[in-house]
Residue frames as qw, qx, qy, qz and C-alpha x, y, z in Angstrom:
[[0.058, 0.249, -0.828, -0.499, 41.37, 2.73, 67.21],
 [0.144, 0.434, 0.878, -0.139, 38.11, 0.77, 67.97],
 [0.083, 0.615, 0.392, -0.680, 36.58, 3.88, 67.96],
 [0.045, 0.404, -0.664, -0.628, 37.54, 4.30, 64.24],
 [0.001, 0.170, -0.920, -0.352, 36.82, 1.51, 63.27],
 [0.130, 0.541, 0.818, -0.148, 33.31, 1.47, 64.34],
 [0.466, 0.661, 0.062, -0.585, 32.36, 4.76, 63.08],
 [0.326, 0.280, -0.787, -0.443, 34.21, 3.50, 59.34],
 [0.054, 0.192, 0.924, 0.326, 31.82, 0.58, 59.67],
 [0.262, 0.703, 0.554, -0.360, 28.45, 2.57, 60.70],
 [0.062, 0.559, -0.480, -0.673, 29.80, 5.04, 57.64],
 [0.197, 0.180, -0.817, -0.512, 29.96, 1.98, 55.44],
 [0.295, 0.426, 0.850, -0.095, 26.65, 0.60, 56.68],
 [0.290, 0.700, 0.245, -0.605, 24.86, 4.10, 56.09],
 [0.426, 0.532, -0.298, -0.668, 26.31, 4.59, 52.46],
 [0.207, -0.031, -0.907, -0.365, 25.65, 0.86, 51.53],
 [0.164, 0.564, 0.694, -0.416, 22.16, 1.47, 53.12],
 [0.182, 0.709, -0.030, -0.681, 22.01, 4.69, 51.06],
 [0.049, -0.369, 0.715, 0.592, 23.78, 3.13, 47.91],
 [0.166, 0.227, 0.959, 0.036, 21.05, 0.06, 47.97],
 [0.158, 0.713, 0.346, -0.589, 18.26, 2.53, 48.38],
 [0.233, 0.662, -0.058, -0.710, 19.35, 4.41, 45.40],
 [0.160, 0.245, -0.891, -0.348, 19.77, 1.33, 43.18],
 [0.123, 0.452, 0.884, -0.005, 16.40, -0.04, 44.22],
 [0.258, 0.688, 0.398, -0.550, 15.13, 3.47, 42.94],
 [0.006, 0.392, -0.606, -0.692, 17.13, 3.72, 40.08],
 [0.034, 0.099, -0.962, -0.252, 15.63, 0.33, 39.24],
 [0.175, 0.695, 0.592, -0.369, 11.64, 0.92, 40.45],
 [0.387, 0.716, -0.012, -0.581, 11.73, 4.37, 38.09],
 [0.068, 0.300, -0.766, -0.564, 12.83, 1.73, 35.01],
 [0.128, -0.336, -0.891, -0.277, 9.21, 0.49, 35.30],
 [0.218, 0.687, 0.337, -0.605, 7.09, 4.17, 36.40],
 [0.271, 0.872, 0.364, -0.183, 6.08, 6.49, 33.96],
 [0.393, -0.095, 0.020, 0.915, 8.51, 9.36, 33.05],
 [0.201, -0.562, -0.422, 0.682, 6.67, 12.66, 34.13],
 [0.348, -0.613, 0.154, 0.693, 8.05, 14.51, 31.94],
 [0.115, -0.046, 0.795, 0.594, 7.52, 12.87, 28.97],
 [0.476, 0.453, 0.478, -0.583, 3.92, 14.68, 28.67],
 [0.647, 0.489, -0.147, -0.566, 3.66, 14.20, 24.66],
 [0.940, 0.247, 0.126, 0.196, 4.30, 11.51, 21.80],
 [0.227, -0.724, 0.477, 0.443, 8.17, 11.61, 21.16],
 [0.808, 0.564, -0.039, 0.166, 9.49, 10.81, 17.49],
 [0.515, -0.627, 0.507, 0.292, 13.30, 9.34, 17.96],
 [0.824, 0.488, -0.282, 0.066, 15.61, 8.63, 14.80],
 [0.674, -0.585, 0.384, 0.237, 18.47, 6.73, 15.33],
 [0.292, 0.861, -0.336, -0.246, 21.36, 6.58, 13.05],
 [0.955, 0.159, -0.110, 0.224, 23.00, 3.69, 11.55],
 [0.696, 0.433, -0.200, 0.537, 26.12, 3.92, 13.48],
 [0.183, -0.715, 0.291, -0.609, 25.51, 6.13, 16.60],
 [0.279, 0.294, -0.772, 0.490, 26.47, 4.93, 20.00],
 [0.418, -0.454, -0.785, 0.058, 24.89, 3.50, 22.65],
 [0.339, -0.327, -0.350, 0.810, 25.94, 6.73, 24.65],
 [0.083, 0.032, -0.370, -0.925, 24.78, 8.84, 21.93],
 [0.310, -0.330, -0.787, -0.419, 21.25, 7.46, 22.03],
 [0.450, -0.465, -0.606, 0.462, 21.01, 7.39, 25.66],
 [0.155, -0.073, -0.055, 0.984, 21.89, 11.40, 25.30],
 [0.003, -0.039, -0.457, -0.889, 19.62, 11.84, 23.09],
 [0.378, -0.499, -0.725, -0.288, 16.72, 10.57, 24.84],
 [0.486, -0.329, -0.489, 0.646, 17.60, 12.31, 27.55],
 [0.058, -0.014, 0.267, 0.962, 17.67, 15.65, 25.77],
 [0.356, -0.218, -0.515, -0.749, 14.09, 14.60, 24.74],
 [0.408, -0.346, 0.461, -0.708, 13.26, 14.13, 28.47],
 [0.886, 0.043, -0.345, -0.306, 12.42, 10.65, 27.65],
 [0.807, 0.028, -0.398, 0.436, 15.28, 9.21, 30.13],
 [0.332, -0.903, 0.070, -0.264, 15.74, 10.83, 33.58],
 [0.523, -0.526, 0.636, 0.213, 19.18, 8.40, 34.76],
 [0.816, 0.420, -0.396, 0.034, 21.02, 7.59, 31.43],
 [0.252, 0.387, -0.875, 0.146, 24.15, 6.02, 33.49],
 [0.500, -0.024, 0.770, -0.397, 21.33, 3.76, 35.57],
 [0.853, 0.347, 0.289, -0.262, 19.64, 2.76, 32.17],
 [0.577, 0.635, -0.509, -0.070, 22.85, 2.31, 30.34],
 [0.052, -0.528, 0.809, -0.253, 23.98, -0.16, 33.18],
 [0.642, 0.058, 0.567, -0.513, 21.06, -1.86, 33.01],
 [0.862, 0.397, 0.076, -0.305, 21.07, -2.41, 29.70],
 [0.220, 0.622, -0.741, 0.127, 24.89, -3.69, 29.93],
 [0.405, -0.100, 0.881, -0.223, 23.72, -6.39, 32.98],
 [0.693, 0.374, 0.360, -0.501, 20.06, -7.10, 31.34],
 [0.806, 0.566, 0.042, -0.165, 20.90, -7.33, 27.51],
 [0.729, -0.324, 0.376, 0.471, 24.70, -7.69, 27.54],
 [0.346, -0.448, 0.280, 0.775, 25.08, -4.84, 25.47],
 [0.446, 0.534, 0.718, -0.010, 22.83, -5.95, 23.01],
 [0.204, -0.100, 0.153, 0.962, 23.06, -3.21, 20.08],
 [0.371, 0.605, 0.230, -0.666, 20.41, -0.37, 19.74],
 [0.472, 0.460, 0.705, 0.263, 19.00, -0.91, 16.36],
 [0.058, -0.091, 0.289, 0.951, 18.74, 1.95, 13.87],
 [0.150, -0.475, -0.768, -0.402, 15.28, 3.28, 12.55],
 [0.018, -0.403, 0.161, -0.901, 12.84, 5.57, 13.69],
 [0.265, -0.278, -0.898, 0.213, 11.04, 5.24, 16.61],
 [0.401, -0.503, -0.382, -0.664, 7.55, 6.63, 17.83],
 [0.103, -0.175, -0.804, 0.559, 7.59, 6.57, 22.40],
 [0.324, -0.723, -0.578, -0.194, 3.85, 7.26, 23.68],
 [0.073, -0.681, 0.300, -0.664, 3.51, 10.21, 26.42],
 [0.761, -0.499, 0.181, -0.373, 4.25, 8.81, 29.63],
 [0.636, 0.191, -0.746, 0.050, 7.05, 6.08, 28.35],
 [0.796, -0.551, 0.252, -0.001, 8.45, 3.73, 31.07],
 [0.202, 0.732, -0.620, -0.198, 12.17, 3.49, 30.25],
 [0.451, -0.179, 0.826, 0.288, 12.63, -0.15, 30.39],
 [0.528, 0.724, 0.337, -0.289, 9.90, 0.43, 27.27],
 [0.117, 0.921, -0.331, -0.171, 12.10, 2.43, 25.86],
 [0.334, -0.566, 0.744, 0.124, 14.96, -0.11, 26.30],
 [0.703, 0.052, 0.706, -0.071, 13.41, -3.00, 24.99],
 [0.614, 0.715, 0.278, -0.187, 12.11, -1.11, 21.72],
 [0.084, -0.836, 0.503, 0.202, 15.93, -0.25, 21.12],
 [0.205, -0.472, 0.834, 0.196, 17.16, -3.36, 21.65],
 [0.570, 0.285, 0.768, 0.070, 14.41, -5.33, 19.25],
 [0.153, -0.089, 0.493, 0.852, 14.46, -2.94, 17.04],
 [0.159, 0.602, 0.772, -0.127, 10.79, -2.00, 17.32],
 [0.199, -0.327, -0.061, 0.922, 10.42, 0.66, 15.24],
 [0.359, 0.541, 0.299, -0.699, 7.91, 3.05, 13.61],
 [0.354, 0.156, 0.776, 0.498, 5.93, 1.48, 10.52],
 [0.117, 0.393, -0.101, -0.907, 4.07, 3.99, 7.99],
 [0.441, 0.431, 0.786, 0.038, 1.04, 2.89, 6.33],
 [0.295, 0.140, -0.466, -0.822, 0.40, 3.15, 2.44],
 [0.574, 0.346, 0.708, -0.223, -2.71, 2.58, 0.71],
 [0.026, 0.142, -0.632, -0.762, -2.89, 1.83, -2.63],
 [0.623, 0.409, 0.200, -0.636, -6.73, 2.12, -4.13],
 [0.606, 0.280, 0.734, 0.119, -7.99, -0.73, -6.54],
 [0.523, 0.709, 0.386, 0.273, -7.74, 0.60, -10.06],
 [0.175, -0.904, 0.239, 0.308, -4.58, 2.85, -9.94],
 [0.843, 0.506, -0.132, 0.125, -2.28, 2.74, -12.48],
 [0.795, -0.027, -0.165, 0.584, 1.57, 2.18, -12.40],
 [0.269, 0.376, -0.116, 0.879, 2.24, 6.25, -12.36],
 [0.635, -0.657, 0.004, -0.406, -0.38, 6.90, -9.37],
 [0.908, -0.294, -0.185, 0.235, 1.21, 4.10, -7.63],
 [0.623, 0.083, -0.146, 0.764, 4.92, 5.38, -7.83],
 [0.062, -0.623, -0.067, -0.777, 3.62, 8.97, -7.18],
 [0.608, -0.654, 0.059, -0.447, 2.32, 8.50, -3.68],
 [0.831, -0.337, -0.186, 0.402, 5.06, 5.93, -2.91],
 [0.501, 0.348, -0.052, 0.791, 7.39, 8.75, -3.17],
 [0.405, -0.636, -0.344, -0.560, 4.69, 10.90, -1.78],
 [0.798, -0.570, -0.088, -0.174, 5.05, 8.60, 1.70],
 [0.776, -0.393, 0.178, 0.460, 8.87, 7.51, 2.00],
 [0.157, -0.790, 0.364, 0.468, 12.45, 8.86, 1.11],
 [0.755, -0.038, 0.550, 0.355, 12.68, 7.53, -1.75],
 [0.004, 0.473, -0.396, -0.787, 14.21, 8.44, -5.28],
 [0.553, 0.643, 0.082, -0.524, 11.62, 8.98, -7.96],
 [0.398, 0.607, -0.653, -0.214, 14.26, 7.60, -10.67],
 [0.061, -0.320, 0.940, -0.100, 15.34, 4.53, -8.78],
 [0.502, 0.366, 0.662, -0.419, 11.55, 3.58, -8.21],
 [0.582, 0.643, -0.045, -0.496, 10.87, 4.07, -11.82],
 [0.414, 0.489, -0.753, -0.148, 13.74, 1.88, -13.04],
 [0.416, 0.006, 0.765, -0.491, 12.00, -0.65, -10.62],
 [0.564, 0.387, 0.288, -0.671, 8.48, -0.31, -12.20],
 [0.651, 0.679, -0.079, -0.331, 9.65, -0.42, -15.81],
 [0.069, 0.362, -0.930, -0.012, 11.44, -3.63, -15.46],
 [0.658, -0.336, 0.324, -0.590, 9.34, -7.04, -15.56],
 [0.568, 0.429, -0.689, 0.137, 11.81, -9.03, -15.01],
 [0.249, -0.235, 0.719, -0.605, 10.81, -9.60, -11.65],
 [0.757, 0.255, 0.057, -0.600, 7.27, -10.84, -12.85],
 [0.620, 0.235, -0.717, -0.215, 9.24, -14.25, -14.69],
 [0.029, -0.166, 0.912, -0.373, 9.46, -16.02, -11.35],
 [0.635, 0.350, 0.244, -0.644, 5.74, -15.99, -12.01],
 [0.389, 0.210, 0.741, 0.506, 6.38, -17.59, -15.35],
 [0.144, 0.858, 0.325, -0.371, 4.61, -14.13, -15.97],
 [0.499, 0.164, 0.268, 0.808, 6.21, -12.08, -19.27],
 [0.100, 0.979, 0.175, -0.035, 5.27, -8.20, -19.29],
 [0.502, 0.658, -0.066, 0.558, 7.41, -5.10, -19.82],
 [0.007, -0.507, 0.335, -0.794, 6.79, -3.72, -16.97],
 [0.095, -0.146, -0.838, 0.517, 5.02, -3.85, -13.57],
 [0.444, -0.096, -0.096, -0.885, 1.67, -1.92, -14.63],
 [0.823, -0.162, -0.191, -0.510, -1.29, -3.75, -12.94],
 [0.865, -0.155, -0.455, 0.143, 0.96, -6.31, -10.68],
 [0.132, 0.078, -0.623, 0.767, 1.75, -4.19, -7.76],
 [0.340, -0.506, -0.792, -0.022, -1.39, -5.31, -5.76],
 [0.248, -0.605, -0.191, -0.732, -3.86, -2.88, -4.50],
 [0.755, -0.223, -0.549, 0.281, -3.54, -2.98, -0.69],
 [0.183, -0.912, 0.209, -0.302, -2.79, -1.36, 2.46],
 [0.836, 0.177, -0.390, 0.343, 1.11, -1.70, 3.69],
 [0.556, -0.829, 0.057, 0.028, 3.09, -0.83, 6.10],
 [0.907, 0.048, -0.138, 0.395, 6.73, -0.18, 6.20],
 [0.473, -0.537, -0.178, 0.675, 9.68, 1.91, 8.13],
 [0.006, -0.939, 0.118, 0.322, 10.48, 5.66, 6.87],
 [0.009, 0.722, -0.590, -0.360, 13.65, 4.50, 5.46],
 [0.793, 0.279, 0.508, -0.190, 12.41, 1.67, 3.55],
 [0.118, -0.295, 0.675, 0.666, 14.31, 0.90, 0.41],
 [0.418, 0.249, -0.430, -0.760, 12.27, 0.90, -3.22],
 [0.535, 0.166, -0.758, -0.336, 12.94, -2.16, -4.02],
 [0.100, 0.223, 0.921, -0.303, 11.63, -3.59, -0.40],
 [0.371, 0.449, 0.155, -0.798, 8.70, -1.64, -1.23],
 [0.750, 0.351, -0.424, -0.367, 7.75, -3.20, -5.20],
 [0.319, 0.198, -0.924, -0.071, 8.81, -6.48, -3.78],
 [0.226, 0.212, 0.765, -0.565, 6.19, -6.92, -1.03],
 [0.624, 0.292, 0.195, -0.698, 3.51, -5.82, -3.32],
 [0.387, 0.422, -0.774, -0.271, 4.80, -8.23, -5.79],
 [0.098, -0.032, -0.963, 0.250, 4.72, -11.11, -3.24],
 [0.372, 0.214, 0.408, -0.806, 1.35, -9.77, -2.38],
 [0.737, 0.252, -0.306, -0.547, -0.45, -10.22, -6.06],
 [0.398, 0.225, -0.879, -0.136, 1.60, -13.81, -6.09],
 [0.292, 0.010, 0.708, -0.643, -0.46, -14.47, -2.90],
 [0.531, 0.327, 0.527, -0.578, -3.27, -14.44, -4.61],
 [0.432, 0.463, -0.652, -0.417, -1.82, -16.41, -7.74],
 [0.554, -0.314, 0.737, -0.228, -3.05, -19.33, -6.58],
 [0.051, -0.123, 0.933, 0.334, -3.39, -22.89, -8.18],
 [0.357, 0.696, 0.623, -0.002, -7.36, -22.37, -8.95],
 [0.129, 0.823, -0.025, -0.553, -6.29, -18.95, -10.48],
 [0.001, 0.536, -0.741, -0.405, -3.99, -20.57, -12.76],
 [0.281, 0.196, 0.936, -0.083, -6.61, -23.50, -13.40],
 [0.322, 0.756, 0.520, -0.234, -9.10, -21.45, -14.36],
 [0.292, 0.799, -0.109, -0.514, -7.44, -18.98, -16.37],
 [0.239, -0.217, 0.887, 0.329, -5.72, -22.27, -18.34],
 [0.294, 0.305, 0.894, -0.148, -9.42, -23.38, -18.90],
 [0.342, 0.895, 0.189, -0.216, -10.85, -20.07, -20.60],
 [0.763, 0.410, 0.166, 0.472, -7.57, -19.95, -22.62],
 [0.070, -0.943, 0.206, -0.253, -6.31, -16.37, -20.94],
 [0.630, 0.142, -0.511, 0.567, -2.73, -16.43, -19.70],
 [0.389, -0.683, -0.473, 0.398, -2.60, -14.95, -16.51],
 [0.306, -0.208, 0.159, 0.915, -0.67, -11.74, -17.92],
 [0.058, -0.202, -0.508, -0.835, -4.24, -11.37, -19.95],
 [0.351, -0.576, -0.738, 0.007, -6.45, -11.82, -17.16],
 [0.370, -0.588, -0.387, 0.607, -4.82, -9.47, -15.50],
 [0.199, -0.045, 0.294, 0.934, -5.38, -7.15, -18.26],
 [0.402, -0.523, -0.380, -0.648, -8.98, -7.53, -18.75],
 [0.378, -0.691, -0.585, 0.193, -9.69, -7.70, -15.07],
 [0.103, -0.162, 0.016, 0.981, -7.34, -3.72, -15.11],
 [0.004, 0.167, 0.208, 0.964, -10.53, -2.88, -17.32],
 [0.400, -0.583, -0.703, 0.080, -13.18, -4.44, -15.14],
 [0.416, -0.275, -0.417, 0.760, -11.42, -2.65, -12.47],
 [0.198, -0.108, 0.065, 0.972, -12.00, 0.75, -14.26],
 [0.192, -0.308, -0.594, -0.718, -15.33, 0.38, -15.54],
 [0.490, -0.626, -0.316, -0.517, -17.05, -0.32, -12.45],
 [0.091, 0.390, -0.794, 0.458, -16.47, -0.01, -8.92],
 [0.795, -0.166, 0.359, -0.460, -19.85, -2.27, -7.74],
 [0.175, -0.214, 0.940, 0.199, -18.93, -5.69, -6.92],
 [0.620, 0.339, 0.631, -0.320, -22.38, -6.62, -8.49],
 [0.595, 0.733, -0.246, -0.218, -21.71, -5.25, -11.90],
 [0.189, -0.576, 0.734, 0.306, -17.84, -6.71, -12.17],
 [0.546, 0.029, 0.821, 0.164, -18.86, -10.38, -13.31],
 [0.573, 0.697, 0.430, -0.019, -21.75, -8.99, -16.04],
 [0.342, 0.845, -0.320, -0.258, -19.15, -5.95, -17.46],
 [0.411, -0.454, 0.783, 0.108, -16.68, -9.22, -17.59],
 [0.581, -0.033, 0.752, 0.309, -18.88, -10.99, -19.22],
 [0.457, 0.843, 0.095, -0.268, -19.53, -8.30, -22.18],
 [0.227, 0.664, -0.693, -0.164, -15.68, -8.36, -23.04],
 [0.466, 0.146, 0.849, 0.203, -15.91, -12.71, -23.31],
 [0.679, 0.462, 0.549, -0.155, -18.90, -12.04, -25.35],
 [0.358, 0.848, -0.214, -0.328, -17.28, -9.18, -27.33],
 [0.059, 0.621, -0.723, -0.297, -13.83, -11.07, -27.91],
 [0.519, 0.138, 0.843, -0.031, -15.48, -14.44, -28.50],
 [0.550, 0.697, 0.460, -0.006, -17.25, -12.53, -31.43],
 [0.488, 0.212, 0.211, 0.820, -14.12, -10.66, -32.77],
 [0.150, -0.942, -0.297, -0.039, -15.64, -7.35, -31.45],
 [0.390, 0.340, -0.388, 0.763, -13.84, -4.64, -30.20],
 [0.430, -0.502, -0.683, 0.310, -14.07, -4.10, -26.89],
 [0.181, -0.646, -0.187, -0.718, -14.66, -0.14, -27.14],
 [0.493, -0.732, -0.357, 0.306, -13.70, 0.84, -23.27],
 [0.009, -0.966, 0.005, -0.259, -13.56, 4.42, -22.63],
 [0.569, -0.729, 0.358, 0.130, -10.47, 3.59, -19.96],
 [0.741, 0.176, 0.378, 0.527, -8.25, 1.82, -22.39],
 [0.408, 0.754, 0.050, 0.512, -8.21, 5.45, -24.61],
 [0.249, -0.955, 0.030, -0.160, -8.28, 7.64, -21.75],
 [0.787, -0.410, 0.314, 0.337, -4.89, 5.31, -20.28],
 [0.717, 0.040, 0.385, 0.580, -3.32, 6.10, -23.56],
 [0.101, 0.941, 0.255, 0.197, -3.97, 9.74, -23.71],
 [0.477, 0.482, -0.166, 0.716, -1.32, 12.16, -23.15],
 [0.201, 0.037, 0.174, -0.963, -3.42, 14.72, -21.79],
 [0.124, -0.527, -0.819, -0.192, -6.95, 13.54, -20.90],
 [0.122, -0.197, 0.126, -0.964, -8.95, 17.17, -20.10],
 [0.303, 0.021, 0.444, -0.843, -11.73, 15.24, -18.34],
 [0.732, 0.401, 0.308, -0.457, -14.62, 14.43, -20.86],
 [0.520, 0.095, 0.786, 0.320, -14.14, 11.76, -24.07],
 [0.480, 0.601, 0.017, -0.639, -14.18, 13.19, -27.47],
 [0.889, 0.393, 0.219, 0.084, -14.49, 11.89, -30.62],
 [0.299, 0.748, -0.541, 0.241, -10.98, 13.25, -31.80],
 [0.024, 0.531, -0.831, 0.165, -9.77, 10.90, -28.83],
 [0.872, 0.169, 0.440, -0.134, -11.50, 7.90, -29.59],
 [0.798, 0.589, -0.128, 0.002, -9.99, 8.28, -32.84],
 [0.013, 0.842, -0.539, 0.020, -6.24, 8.79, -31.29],
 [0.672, 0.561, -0.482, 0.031, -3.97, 6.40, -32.59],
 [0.216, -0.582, 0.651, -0.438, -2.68, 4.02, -29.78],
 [0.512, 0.053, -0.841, -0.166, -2.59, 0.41, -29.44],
 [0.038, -0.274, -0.753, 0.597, -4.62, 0.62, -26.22],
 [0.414, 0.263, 0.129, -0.862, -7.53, 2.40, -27.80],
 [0.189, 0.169, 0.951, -0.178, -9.86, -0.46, -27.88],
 [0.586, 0.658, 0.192, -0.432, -12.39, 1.79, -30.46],
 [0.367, 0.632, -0.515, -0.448, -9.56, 1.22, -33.01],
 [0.405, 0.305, -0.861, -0.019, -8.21, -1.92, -32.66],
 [0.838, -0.238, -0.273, -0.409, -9.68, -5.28, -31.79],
 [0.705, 0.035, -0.534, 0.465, -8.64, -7.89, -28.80],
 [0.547, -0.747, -0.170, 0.337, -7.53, -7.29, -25.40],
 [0.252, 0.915, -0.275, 0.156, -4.98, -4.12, -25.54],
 [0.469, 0.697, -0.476, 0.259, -1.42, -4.10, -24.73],
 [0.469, 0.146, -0.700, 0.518, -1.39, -4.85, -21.51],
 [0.267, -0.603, -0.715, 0.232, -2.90, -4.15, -18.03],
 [0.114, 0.702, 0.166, 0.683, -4.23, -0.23, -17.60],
 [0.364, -0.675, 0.300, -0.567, -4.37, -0.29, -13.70],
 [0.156, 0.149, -0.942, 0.259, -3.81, -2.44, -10.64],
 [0.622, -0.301, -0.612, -0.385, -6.92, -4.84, -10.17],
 [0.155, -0.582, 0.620, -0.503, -8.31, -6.01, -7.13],
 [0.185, -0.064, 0.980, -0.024, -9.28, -9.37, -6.01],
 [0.601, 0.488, 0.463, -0.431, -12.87, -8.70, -7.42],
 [0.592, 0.529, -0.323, -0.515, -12.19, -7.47, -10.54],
 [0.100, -0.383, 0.907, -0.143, -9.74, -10.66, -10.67],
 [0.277, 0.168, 0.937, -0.133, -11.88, -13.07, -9.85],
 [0.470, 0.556, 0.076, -0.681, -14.26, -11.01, -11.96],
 [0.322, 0.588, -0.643, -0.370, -12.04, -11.23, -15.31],
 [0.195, -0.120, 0.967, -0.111, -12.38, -15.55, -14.30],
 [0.051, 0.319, 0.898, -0.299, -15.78, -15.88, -13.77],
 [0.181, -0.070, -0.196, -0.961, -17.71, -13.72, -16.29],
 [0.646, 0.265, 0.562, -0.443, -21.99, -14.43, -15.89],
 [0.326, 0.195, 0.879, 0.288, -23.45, -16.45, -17.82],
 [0.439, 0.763, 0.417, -0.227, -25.31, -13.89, -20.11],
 [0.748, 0.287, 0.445, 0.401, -25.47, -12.74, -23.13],
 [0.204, 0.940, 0.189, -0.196, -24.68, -9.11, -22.88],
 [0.763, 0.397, 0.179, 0.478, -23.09, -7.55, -25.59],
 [0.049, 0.533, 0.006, 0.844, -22.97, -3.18, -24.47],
 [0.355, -0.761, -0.416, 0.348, -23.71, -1.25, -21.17],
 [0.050, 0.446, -0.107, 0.887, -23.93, 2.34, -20.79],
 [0.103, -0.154, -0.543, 0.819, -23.75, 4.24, -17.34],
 [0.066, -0.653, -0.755, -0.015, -26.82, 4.99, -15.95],
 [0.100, 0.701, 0.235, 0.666, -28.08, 8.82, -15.77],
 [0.485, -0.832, -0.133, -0.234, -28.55, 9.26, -12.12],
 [0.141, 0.604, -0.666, 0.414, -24.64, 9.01, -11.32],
 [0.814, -0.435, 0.268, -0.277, -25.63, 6.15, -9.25],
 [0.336, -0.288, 0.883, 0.158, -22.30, 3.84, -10.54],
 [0.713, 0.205, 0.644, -0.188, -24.73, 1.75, -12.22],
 [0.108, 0.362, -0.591, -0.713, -25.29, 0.37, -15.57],
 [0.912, 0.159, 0.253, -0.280, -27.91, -0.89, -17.93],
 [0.144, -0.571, 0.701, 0.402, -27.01, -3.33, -20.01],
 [0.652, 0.476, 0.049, -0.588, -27.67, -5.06, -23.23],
 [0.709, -0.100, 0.638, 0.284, -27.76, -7.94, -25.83],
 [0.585, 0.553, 0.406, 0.432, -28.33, -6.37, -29.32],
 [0.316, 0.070, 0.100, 0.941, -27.20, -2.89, -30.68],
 [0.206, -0.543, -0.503, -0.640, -30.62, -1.69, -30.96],
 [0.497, -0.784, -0.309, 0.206, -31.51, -2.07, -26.92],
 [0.469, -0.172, 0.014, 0.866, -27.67, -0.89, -26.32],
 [0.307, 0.234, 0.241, 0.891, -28.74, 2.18, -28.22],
 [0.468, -0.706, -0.189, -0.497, -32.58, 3.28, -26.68],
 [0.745, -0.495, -0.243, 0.376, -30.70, 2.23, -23.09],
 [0.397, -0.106, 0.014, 0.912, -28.02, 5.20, -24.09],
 [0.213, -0.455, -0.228, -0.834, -30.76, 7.82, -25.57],
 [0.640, -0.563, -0.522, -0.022, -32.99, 6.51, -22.57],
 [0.482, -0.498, -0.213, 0.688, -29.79, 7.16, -19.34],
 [0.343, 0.349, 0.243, 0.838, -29.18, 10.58, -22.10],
 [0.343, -0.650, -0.326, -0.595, -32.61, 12.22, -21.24],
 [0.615, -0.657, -0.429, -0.081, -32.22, 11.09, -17.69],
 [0.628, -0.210, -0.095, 0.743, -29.04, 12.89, -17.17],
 [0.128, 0.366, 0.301, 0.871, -30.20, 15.91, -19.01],
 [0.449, -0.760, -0.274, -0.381, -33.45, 16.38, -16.28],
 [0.656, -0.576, -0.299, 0.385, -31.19, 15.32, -13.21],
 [0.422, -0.375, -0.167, 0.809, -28.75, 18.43, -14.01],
 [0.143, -0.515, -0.154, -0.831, -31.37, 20.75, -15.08],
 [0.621, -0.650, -0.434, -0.050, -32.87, 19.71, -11.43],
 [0.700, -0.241, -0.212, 0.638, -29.26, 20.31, -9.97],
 [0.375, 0.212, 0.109, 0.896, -29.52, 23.81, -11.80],
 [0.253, -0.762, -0.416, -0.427, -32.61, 25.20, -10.04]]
């Protein structure tokens, strides 16, 4: 009976010698490498899948080498703590308690957009749609609401020219409306209480700043030019001018094929700024903080007309009477005409 009783306890030493052993290895390989896992792994989880189900599923994807030692762990460790939904993005080489943690904090994979300074409301929506699951319809009935825009004390029709130019970041399954609120919150960012000072002081509501700073935006993309093409439209609407910008027509073109003709200068559209005097309907693209602070802070000269320069360098000259304005355009005319008979040799 002794005899028993000592082997049954050398028995129970060996497999609680053996048991410990494999529970300090279980627990050492929840903070190595995983081998196996020799590339980047894209994981989606499903609103609603199990803890078991997850566990599988990393497995499957070789990303988890003991799922009942990392599901027990994450029963003692996190008390159960629920995996989070969303898609996740493991490096090659994870370390499963990695793995674990990103689960249970819900660390998951964020997708950078960039929106470009001087895009208009249908670019925008085109490339969100472009980047996430979203529906084309729902995002449009978004856009062409701007009713969001009153918490501003802001009145438009829509959202054209107040989803802020920016790079974002946000999950795969991102919902529209988180998507047109962030950029929203974005422009208000930079509504601040000198923005609203100053644009009180030149007599522009902020809904019209941001309209002439849309055609800064378009007219030039050097921040050295913004303030002087800014301050051509003060000088122009201070003198009942019209403010005769080639982007205003081109925004209210159907079909723009590229090059400005006289037929669409003439084309009938309260945004075509050759017909009709004033700032146009509304903004033509989303500004960025230059133009912006542009559309504020025009220079202090007295020009009245700029035309693009001939060498495609961005640039512009620019003028105070009709007469320079007009040897400055026959002048860039001639110098465009040698640069692409040069281009044609």
């Amino acid at each position: 009976m002794k005899k028993i009783i000592r082997i049954g306890l050398v028995l129970f030493l060996i497999i609680g010698t053996m048991t410990v052993y494999w529970l300090n290895e279980q627990y050492t390989r929840l903070f190595q490498p995983v081998e196996s896992a020799t590339i980047k792994t894209v994981v989606n989880v499903n609103p609603g899948m199990s803890a078991q189900s997850i566990v599988a599923m990393l497995e499957a994807k070789g990303l988890v080498e003991s799922p009942f030692f990392f599901l027990l762990y994450w029963r003692l460790k996190y008390a159960q703590k629920p995996f989070k939904a969303g898609e996740y993005t493991f490096s090659a080489y994870p370390r499963p308690i990695d793995l674990l943690e990103s689960l249970v904090n819900g660390s998951i994979t964020l997708h950078p957009i960039t929106i470009p300074e001087g895009w208009n409301l249908a670019q925008i929506q085109q490339r969100i749609v472009q980047t996430f699951s979203i529906e084309p319809e729902i995002l449009n009935q978004l856009c062409q609401n701007g009713e969001p825009l009153l918490e501003m004390n802001i009145h438009a029709p829509n959202l054209e020219g107040f989803l802020f130019p920016d790079t974002y970041h946000f999950a795969q399954s991102v919902s529209a409306d988180t998507i047109v609120t962030n950029m929203l919150k974005r422009f208000s960012f930079n509504l601040t209480e000198d923005f609203l000072n100053r644009a009180e002081e030149i007599g522009l509501t902020v809904f019209e700043v941001v309209t002439l700073a849309s055609l800064i935006e378009k007219e030039t993309a050097l921040d050295s030019e913004r303030s002087l093409v800014s301050a051509v439209y003060h000088n122009r609407l201070k003198k009942g001018m019209r403010l005769q910008c080639d982007p205003t027509v081109i925004y209210a073109l159907p079909h723009f094929k590229g090059n400005l003709t006289r037929a669409d200068l003439d084309y009938d559209s309260p945004y075509n700024t050759y017909r009709y005097a004033g700032l146009p309907p509304g903004p033509i693209c989303s500004p960025g903080r230059g133009a912006l602070e542009a559309a504020l802070y025009p220079a202090d000269v007295p020009y009245l007309f700029f035309v693009a320069k001939g060498d495609r360098s961005g640039q512009h000259v620019f003028s105070k009477t009709l007469a320079e304005h007009n040897r400055a355009v026959y002048n860039e005319q001639i110098l465009a005409r040698r640069k692409h008979k040069q281009r044609g040799k």
